[in-house]
C-alpha positions in Angstrom: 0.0 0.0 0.0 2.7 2.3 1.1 4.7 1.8 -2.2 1.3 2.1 -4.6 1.3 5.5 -2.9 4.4 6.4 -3.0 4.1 5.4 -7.1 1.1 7.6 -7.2 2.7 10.7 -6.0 5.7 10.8 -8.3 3.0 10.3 -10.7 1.2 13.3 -9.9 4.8 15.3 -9.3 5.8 14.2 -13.3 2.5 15.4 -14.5 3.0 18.6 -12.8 6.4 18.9 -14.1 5.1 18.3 -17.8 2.6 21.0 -17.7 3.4 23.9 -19.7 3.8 27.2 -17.3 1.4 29.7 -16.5 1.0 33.0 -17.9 1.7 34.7 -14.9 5.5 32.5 -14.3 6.4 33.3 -18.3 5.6 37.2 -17.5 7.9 37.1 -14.3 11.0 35.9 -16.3 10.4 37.9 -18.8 10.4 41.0 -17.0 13.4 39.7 -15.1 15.5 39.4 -18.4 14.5 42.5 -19.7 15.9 44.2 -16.6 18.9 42.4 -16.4 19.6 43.1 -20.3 18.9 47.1 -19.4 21.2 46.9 -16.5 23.8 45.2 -18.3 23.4 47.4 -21.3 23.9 50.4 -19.2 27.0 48.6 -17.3 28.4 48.0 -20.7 27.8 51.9 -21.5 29.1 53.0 -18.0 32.2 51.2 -19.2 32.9 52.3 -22.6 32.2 56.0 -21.3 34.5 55.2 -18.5 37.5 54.0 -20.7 36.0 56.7 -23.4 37.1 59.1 -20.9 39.8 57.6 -19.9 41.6 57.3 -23.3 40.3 60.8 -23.9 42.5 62.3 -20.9 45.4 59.4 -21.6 45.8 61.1 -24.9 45.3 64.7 -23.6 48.1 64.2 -20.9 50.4 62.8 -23.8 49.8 66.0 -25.6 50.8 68.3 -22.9 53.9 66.2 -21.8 54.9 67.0 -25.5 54.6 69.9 -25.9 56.1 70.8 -22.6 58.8 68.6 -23.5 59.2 70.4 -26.7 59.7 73.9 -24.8 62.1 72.2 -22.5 64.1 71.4 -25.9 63.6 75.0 -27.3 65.3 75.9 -23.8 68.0 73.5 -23.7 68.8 74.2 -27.6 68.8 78.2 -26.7 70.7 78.0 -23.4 73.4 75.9 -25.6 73.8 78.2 -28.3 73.1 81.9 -26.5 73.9 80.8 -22.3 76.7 79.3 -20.1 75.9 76.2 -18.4 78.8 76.6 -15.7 77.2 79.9 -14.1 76.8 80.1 -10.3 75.0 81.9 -7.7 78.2 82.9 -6.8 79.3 84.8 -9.8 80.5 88.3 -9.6 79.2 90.1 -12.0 80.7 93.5 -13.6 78.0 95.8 -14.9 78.9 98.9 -16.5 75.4 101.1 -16.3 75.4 104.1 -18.0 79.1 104.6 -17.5 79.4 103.6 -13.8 80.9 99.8 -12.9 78.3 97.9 -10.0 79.2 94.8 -9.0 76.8 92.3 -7.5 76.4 88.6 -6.8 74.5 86.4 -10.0 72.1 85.4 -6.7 71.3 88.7 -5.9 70.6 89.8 -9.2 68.3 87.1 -10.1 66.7 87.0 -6.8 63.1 88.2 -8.3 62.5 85.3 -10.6 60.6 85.6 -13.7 61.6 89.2 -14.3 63.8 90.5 -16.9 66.3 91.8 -14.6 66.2 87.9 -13.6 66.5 86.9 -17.5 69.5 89.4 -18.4 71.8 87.8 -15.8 70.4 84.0 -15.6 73.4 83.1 -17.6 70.8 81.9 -20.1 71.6 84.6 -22.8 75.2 85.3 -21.4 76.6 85.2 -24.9 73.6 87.8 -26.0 74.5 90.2 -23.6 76.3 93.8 -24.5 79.6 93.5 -23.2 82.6 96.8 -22.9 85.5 96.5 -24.0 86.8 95.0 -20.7 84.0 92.4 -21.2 81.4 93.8 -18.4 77.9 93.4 -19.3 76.7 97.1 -20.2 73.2 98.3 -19.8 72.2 101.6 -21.4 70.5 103.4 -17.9 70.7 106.1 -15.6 73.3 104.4 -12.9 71.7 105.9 -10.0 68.5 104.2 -10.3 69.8 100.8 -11.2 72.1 101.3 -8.7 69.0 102.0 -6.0 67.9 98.3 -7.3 71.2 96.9 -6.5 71.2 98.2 -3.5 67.6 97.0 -2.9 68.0 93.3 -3.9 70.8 93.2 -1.7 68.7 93.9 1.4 66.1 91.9 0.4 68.7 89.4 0.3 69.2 89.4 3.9 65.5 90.6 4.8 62.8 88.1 6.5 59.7 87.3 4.3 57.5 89.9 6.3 60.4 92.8 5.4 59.5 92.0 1.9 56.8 94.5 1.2 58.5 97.0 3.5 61.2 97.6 1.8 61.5 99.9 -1.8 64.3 101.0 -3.9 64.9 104.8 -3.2 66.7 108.0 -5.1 66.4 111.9 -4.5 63.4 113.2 -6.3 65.2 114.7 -9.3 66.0 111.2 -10.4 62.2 109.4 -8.9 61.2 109.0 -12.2 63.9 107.3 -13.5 63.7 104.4 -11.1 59.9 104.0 -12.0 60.6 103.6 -15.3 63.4 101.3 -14.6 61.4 98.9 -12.1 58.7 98.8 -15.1 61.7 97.6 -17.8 63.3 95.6 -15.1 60.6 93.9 -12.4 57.6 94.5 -13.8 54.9 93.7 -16.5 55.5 91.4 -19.0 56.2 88.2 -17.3 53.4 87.0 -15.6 55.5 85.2 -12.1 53.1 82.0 -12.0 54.4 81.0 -15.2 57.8 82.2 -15.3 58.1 80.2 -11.5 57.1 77.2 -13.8 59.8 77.8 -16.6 62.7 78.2 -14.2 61.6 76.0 -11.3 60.8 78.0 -8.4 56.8 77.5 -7.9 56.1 75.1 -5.1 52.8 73.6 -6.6 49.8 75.0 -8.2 46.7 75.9 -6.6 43.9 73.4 -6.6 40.9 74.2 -8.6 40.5 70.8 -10.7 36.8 70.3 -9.5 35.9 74.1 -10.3 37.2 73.8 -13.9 35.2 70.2 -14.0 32.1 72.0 -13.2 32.8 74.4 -15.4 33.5 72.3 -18.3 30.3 70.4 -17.9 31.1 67.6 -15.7 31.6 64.3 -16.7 29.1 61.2 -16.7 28.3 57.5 -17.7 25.9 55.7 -19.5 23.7 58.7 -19.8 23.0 59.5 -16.7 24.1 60.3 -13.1 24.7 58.1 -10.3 21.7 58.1 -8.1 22.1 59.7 -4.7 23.3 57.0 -2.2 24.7 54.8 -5.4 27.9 53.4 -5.1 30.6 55.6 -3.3 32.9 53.6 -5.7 31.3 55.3 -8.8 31.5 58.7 -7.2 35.1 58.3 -6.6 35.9 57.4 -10.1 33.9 60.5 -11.3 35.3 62.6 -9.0 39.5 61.4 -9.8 38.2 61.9 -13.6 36.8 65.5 -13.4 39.9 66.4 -11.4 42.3 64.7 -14.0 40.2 66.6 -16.7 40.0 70.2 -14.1 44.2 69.4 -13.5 45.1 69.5 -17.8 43.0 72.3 -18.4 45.1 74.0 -15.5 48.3 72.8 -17.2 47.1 73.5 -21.0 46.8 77.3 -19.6 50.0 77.2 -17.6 52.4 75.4 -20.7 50.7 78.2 -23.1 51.7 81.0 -21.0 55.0 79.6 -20.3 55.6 79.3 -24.0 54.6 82.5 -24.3 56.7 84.1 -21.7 59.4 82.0 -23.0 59.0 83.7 -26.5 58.7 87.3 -24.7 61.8 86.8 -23.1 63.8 86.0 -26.3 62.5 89.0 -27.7 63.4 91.4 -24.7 67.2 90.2 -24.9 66.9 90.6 -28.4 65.6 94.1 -28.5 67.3 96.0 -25.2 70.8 94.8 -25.9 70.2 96.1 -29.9 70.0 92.9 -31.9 73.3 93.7 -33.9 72.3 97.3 -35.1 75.3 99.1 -36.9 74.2 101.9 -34.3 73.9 99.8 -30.7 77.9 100.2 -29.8 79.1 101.5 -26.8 79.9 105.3 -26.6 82.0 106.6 -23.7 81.7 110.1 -23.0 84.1 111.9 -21.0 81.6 114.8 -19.7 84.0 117.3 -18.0 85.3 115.1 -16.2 82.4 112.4 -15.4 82.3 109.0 -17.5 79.0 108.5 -19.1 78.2 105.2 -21.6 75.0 104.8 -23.8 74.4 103.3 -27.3 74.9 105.0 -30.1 71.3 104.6 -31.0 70.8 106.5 -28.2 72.4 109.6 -29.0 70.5 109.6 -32.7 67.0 109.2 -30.7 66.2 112.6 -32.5 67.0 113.1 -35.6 69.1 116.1 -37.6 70.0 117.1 -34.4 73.7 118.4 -33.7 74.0 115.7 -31.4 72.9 113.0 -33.8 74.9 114.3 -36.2 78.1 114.3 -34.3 77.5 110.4 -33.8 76.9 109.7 -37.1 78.4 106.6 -39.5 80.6 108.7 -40.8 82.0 111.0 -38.1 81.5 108.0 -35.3 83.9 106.0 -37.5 86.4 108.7 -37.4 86.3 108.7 -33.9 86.7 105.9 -32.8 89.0 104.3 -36.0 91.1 101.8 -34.2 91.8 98.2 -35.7 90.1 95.9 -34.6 92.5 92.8 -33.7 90.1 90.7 -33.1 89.6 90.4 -36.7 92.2 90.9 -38.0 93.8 88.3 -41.0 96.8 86.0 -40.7 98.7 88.6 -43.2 97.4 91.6 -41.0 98.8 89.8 -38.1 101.9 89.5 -39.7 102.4 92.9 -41.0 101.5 94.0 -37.5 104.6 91.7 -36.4 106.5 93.2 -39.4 106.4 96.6 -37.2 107.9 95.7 -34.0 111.0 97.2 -33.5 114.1 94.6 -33.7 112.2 91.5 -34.3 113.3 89.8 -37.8 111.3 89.9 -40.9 111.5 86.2 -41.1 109.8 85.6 -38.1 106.1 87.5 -39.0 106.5 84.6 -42.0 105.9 82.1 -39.3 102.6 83.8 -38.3 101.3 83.1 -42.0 102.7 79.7 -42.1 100.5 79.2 -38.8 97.5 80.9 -40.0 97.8 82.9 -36.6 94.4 85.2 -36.5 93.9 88.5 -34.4 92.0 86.5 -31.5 94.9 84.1 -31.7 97.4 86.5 -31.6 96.1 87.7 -28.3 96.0 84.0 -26.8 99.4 83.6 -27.1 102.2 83.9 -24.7 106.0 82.6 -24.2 105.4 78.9 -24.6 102.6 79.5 -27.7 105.5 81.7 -29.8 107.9 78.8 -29.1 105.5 76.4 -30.4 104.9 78.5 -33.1 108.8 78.3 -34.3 109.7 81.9 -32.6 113.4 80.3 -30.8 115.4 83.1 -29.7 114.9 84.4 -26.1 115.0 88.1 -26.7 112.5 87.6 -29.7 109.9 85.6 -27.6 109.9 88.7 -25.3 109.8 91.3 -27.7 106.5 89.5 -29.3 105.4 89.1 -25.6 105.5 92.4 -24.4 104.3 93.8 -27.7 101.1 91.6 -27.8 100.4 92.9 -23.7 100.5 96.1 -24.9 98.5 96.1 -28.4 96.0 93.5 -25.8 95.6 96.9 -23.4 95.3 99.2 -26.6 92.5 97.2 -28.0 90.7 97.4 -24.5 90.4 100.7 -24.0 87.4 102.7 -25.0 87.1 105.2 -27.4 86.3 108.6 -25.1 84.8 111.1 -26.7 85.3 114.9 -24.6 82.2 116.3 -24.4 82.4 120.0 -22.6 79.2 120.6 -20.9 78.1 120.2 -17.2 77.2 116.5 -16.4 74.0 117.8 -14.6 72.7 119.4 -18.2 74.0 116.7 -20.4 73.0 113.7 -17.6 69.5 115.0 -18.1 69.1 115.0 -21.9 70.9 111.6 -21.8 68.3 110.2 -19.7 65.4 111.8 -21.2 66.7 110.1 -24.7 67.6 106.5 -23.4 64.0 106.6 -22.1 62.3 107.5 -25.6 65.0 104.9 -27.4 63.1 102.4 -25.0 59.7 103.7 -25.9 60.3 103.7 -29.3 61.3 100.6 -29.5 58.2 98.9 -27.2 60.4 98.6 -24.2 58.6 101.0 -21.9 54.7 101.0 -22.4 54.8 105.1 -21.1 56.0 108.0 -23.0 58.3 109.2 -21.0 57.7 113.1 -19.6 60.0 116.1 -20.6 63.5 116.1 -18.6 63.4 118.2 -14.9 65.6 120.1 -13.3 66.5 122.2 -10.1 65.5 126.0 -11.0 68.8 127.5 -10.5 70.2 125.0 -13.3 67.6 126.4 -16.1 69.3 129.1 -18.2 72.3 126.8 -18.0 70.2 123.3 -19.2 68.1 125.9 -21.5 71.8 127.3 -23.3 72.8 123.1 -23.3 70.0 121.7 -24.9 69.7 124.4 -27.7 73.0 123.9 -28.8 72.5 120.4 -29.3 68.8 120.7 -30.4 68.8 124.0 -32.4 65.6 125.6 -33.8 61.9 124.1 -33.2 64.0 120.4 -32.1 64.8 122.1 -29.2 61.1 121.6 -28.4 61.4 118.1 -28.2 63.4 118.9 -25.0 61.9 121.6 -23.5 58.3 123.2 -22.9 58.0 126.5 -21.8 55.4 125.5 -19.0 56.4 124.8 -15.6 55.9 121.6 -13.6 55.9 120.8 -10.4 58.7 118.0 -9.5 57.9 114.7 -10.2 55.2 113.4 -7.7 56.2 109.7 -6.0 54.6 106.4 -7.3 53.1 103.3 -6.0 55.0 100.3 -5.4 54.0 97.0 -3.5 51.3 99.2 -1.4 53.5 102.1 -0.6 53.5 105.7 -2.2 56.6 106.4 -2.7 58.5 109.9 -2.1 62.1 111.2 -1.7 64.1 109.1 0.7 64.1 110.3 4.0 65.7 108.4 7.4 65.9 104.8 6.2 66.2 102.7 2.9 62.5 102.3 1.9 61.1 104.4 3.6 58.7 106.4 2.4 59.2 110.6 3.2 55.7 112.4 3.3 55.2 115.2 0.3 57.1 118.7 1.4 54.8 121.6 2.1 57.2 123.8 0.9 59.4 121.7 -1.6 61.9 122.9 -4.3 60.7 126.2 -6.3 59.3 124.6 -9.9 61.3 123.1 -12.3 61.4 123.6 -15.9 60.4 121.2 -18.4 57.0 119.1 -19.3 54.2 118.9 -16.8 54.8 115.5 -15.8 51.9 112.5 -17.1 50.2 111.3 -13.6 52.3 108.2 -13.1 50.1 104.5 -13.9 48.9 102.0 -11.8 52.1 100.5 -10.7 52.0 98.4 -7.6 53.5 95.1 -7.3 53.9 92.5 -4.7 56.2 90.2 -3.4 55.5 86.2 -2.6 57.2 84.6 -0.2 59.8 83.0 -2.8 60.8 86.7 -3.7 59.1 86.7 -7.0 57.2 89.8 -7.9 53.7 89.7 -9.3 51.4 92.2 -10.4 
């Protein structure tokens, strides 16, 4: 009995089995694949946007390392063909400005980085640079001012972070106006210090703003859609590392592009303030009664026709100063020179030929290089020595032209034209005002600058309306005035100053504040 019921029930159990299913059970799985075909279709999206993304930055970041990589070339390439790679900090470096020799460490000078003061003496453009004849590097400027910088960056050199702001290069009023424009030339403007901290190495890390350039840009999402508040925290991490991958290369796109930039900007300041190889950028030493002045020749011919330009002409400039130039001199020039000195045989300039010994050769050698060079007697060898030392200090001194004027007058118009040269040629973004000068010196500065400037040119120099002296500018914060007790600090305007000056009402001096960061760059 037990087993005939057992029997029946698998019976019953097979029959149920072989039924066909309901309605109802073939609607359940077929909602249940449908979802599970949606959800993995919009996995499979999620995915492909994911790695659609992800190739997307892959491929963006290559493009930046390249072309970041390609500047760093462009650097390396310049800084082997124009720069010394053996500079220091520790350098002493000769200046000659305007006539007057400053000396200060490479450090100090390039202390405010991603200037052009920091550019002219990074030792990237060393063999650009304007050198004298006794191979200092010569800038065309009014040495009291860029001597007040000197003296500046060598006290912020020694000053604590917070004495940063505090402290301003000073000069006597007279001269205020000068140092302005030299801080815009020198510290200021055209190098923006985020990017130029980049180029050189001295930034300590960008600021953080991926997420607000994400947002900015759109944001980023998969499959269509958003992840649902309370979704996976996995999900939102991913999103969130991508939009600030994506928020991260937009920052460096921005910051490669104004590094190239800058990069470019610099080239083209070295370029242009040391003269680019003009017939008319030599030096021109001027012995102004008594005081040394130096300037460009371009600097003299700023105005035209005048006597001034004239006397510094092609023609008359090449009178002046026509003395060989060894340094280029030929093999047979070399050996006619030789053919000069007083009991040395005739046979032995022959040996200069035979050697193919140039002018910058002949000042290379001494003893042992004549006795290499076949030279055997003693008394010959010194001869030849002593007669290359001298011809050596010949060739280094400069031509000095006399110039019999006062050095206040003639200091003045000198600065008034280096400042148009550097106008005119896009260095200085002001026109620069009409010289000033002390009262008592105006019939004398009057009689100076119309014999130089004759006629209506003399109009380019003077203006028959008086100004006031030059008012003090903004710098870092602080209006700045005469000096008064300390270095940088600032003297309140005189009630009863100097009586009026002559000259050009002076332009109301431009926005022209700047700060420091606590690396010592300057930004503005």
């Amino acid at each position: 009995h037990t087993l005939n019921k057992q029997s029946c029930q698998d019976k019953e159990h097979q029959a149920l089995l072989s039924k066909p299913p309901s309605n109802h059970h073939l609607l359940i799985i077929s909602k249940m694949e449908d979802k599970l075909e949606r959800v993995n279709k919009r996995l499979k999206d999620a995915r492909d946007d994911l790695d659609k993304h992800l190739d997307k930055a892959q491929t963006e970041e290559k493009r930046l390392q390249d072309k970041l990589h390609d500047i760093d070339e462009r650097k390396r390439q310049c800084a082997a063909a124009n720069g010394d790679v053996n500079v220091s900090d520790d350098d002493v470096i000769e200046i000659n400005a305007g006539g007057k020799i400053i000396a200060a460490r490479r450090g100090v000078l390039c202390k405010l980085k991603g200037t052009k003061l920091e550019a002219l003496f990074s030792g990237r453009w060393e063999q650009k640079l304007q050198r004298d004849n006794s191979g200092r590097i010569f800038l065309d400027v009014n040495p009291k001012a860029f001597q007040a910088i000197v003296d500046w960056l060598n006290v912020l050199a020694i000053s604590t972070e917070e004495e940063h702001k505090k402290r301003m290069p000073t000069v006597n009023e007279e001269n205020n106006h000068l140092l302005k424009h030299q801080m815009a030339l020198f510290v200021g403007g055209d190098f923006e210090t985020k990017t130029m901290n980049c180029l050189f190495g001295s930034n300590n890390g960008l600021p953080n703003t991926a997420n607000n350039s994400a947002s900015k840009s759109g944001g980023f999402t998969f499959g269509g859609g958003k992840p649902r508040e309370g979704g996976s925290r996995m999900v939102a991490e991913i999103i969130g590392a991508i939009k600030e991958k994506w928020g991260t290369l937009k920052e460096l796109e921005a910051d490669i592009s104004s590094l190239e930039e800058s990069f470019l900007k610099e080239e083209q300041f070295i370029e242009t303030f040391v003269g680019g190889g003009e017939e008319t950028s030599d030096i021109v030493t001027l012995n102004v009664s008594g005081t040394i002045m130096a300037t460009q020749r371009a600097t003299l011919q700023v105005i035209e026709d005048s006597v001034l330009a004239q006397q510094f002409d092609n023609t008359k400039w090449t009178e002046q100063s026509n003395r060989p130039n060894v340094m280029e001199w030929t093999p047979d020039e070399v050996a006619q020179w030789v053919k000069g000195i007083n009991d040395v045989p005739e046979e032995v300039s022959q040996l200069f030929i035979e050697n193919e010994i140039r002018g910058s050769e002949l000042f290379a050698l001494d003893k042992e290089g004549l006795k290499m060079l076949g030279v055997k007697r003693v008394g010959t060898i010194c001869l030849l020595s002593d007669a290359i030392c001298a011809l050596k200090r010949e060739a280094n001194k400069d031509a000095v032209t006399l110039i019999e004027h006062s050095p206040y007058c003639f200091g003045k118009i000198l600065d008034y034209l280096r400042l148009k040269r550097l106008h005119s040629i896009n260095l200085l973004a002001e026109k620069p005002a009409l010289p000033s000068f002390s009262e008592d010196k105006r019939a004398m500065f009057e009689t100076v600058v119309r014999y130089y400037f004759p006629g209506e040119s003399s109009k380019l120099i003077l203006n028959e309306r008086k100004s006031a002296p030059p008012s003090g500018f903004s710098f870092g914060g602080v209006e700045l005035y005469p000096p008064s007790n300390g270095f940088g600090r600032p003297s309140p305007p005189q009630a009863q100053g100097p009586r009026p000056i002559f000259g050009h009402a002076a332009a109301p001096a431009p926005s022209f504040a700047f700060g420091i960061d606590p690396r010592g760059a300057v930004f503005d």
